[in-house]
N, C-alpha and C positions, 0 to 999 in steps of 0.2 A: 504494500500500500504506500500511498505516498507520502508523506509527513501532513499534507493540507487534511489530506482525505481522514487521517490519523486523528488530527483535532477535531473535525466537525464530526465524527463518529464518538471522539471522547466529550463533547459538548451539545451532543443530541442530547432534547429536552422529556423524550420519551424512553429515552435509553434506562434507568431505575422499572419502568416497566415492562422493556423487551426484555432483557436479560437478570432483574432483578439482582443479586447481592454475589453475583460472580461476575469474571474477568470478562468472561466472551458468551458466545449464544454459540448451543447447538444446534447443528440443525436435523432433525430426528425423522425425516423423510427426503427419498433421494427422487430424481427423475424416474427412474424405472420403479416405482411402487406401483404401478396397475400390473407389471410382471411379475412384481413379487405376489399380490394379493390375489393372480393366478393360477399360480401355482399354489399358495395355499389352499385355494377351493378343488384342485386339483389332488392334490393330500388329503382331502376328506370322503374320498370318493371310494364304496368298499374295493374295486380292483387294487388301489393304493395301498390301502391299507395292510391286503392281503398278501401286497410285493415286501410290505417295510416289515411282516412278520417272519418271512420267508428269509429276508436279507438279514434282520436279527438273529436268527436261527442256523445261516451257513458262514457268512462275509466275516458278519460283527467278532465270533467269539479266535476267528481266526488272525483278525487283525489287532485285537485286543491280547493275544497271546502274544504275539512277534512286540506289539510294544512293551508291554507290561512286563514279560518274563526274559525275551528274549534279546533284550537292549536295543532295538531299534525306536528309540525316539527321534533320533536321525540318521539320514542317510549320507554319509561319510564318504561321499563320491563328488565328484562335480562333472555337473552335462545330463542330458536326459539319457544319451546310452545307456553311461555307465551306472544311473541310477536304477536304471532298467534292468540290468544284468545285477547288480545288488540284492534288486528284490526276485528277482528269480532263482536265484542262491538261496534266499530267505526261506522262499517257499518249497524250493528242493528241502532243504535241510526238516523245516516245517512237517513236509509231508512223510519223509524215508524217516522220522522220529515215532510219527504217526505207525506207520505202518510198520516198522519194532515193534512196538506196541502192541499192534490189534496181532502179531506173530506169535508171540509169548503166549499171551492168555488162549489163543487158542492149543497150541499144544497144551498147555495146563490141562485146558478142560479135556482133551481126549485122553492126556495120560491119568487124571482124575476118575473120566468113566471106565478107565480097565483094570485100574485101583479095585475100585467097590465092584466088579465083576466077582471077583472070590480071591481065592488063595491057589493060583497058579504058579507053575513054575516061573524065571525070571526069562526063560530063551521065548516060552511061552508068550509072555505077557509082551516082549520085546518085539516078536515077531506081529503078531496082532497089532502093537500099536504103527509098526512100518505098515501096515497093511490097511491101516486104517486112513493113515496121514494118506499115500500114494492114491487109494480108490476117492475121497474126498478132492486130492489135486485133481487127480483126472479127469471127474464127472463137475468139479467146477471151469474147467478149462473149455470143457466141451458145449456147455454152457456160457 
């Protein structure tokens, strides 16, 4: 601003009731508010609704992981590539943790159900559960 422009703003006689007992006015509506109040009526609509339940349930608890646990609050790169190849690390690592994961517990649970089958020998018990793991890979593969 200019210095003239500076004084007649600081000696406007309305000014105590535009901006009351602070320095400056804000201004609390932009040009694009019929865009924005668009889109809000757009948000209330149940197809909406039913996308932001859907994105809470797959996106949210994924990206909330990588921040929260996984020290990505920022991205430690500079340029869109190499932020690109950042987060696809992210979510490689994200995913191959995931998928340890659901590996374990399922062998658990099959060498669990040849547990409480009874009191078999151990070559026994060994062989059935190879046999179980292999006909499960195969008939989900074919699948």
């Amino acid at each position: 601003m200019s210095p003239t422009l500076c004084l007649s703003v600081r000696n406007c006689p309305l000014r105590a009731e535009c901006i009351g007992k602070s320095d400056f006015k804000a201004i609390t509506e932009s040009t694009d508010k019929p865009l924005y109040d668009e889109m809000h009526e757009r948000l209330k609509t149940p197809k909406a609704k039913r996308l932001k339940i859907q994105r809470s349930s797959t996106v949210e608890p994924v990206l909330g992981t990588l921040i929260n646990f996984r020290g990505m609050k920022r991205i430690w790169t500079r340029g869109i590539k190499n932020a690109n190849k950042f987060m696809i690390g992210a979510a490689i690592a994200y995913n191959i943790k995931k998928y340890m994961n659901y590996k374990v517990k399922k062998v658990k649970v099959v060498a669990m159900e040849l547990i409480k089958e009874g009191n078999r020998s151990g070559m026994n018990i060994f062989s059935r559960f190879m046999n179980m793991v292999f006909l499960k890979k195969v008939f989900s593969e074919a699948y």
